[in-house]
C-alpha positions in Angstrom: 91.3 99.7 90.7 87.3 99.5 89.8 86.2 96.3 92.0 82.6 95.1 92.3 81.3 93.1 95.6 79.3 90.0 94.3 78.0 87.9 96.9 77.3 84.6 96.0 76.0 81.3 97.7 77.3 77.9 97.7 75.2 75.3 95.0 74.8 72.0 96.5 74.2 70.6 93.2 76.3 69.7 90.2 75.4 69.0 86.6 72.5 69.9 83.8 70.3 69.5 86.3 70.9 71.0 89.2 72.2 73.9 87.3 68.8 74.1 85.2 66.9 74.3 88.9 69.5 77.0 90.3 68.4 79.0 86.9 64.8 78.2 87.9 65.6 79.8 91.1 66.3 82.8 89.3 70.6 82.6 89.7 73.0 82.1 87.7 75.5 79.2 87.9 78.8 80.1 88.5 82.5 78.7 89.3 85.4 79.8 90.8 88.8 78.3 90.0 92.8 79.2 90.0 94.7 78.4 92.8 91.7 77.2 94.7 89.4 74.1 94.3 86.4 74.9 92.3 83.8 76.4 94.2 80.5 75.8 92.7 78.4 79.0 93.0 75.2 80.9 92.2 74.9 84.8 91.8 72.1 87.4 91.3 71.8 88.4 88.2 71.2 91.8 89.2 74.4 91.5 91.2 76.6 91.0 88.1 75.2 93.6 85.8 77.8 96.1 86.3 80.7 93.8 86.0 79.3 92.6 82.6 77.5 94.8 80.5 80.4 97.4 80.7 83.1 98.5 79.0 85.8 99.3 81.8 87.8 96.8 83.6 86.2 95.2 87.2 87.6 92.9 89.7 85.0 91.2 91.2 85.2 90.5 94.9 83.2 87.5 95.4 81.8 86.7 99.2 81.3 83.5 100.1 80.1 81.7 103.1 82.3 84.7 104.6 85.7 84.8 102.6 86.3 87.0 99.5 87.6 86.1 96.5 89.3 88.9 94.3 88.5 87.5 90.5 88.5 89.0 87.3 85.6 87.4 84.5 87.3 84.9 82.3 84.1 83.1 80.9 80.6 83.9 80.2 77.8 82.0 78.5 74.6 83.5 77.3 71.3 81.6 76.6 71.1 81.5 72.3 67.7 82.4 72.2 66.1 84.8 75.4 70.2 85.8 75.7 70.3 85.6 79.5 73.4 84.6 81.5 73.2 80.8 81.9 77.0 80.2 83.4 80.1 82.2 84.8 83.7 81.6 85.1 85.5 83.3 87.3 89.4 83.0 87.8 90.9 83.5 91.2 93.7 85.9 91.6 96.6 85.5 94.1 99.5 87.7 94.6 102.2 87.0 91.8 101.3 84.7 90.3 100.3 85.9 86.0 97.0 86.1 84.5 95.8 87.0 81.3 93.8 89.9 81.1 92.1 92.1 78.8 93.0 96.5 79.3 90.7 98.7 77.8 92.5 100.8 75.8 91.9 104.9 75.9 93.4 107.7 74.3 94.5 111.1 76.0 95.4 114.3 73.8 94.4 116.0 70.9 95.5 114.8 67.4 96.4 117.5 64.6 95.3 115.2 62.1 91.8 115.6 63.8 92.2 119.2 63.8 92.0 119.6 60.2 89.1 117.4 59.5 90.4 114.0 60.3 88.8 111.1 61.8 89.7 109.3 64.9 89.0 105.4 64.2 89.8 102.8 67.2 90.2 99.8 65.2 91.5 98.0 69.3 89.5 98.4 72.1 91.3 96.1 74.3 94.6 95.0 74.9 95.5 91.7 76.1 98.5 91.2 78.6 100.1 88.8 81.0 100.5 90.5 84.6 100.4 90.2 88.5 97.6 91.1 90.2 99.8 93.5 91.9 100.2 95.6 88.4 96.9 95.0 86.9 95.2 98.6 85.9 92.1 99.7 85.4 93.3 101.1 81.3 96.1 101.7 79.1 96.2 105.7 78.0 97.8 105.9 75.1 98.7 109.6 73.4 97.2 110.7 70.1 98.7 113.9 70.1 101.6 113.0 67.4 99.4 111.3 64.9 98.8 113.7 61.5 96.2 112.8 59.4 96.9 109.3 57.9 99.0 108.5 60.6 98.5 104.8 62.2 98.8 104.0 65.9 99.7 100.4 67.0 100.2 98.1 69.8 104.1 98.8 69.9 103.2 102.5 70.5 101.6 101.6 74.0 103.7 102.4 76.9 103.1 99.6 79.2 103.3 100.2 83.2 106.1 98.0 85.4 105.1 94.1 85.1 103.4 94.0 82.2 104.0 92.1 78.7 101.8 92.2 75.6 100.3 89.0 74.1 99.7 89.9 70.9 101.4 91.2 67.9 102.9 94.5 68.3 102.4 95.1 64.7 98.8 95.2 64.9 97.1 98.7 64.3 94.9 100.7 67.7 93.6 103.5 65.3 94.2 105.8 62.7 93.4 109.0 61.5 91.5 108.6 58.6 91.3 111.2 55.9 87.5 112.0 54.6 86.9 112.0 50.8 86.3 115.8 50.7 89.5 116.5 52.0 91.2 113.5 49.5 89.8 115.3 46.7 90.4 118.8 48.1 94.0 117.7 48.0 93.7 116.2 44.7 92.3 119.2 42.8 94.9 121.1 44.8 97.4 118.5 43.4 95.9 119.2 39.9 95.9 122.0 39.9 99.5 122.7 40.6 100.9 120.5 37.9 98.4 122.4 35.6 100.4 125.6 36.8 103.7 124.1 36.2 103.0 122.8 32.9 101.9 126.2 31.9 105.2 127.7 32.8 
């Protein structure tokens, strides 16, 4: 599992005010909750970089005042105009007890749909599911080597591992192989051309 320490301090202050001088301070506000009383906090910025502007899946460890916290990011808010971080959520996990989480999703294989000229478009990049902590991954691998060219995967196509269950339709498509025009066209003088033959006869 990818985990990122993030040490953090304890805000004495609550409300617009005291978290307007803990930005001033150069920090970003912060809270932990689940299974815990909220903890007011403040976190470098720099300190939180690789756990948000990524695409793979952290749990943050956050120290504090000498106890870690093992977290995942549930909530982020960014300023409207300079976009800079102006307040965190983080959710504390315990040990069986089911979160919500987001998986990236990733493919392994080679598609033969590819092969001859096809497209690969991810249309999902995350998958959400209801898990342990316990069972929590880092991403879902899912194979592309059946799909033919305009061939759809979906969501019911994903094997989950042990403890997992998916939270959104299973009907809903991952990706497809999508078929470029010069091969549509290819195929359709091809098609043309066939019936011309048969005509003929």
């Amino acid at each position: 599992m990818n985990t990122i320490a993030i040490p953090a301090q304890v805000r004495s202050g609550l409300g617009k005010k005291a978290s307007a001088d803990t930005r001033r301070a150069e920090l970003v506000p912060a809270v932990i909750y689940g299974n815990v009383d909220p903890l007011h906090i403040a976190v470098n910025p720099k300190d939180i970089k690789n756990l948000v502007y990524t695409s793979d899946f952290k749990i943050a460890e956050v120290s504090l005042e000498g106890k870690t916290y093992k977290c995942i990011l549930k909530d982020l808010q960014f300023h409207p105009v300079s976009d800079q971080i102006i307040h965190m959520d983080f959710l504390n996990l315990s040990p069986g007890v089911k979160v919500n989480v987001e998986i990236p999703i990733r493919f392994k294989g080679e598609s033969p749909g590819v092969k001859l000229g096809g497209k690969l478009v991810q249309t999902m990049r995350k998958l959400k599911v209801k898990t342990t902590p316990e069972y929590i991954v880092d991403e879902l691998l899912v194979d592309i080597s059946p799909l033919g060219l305009g061939d759809v995967l979906r969501v019911r196509d994903i094997e989950l591992g042990e403890g997992m269950e998916i939270m959104v339709n299973t009907a809903i498509p991952i990706a497809n192989i999508e078929i470029p025009r010069a091969l549509k066209a290819a195929a359709a003088a091809e098609a043309k051309a066939a019936a011309g033959g048969k005509k003929k006869k």
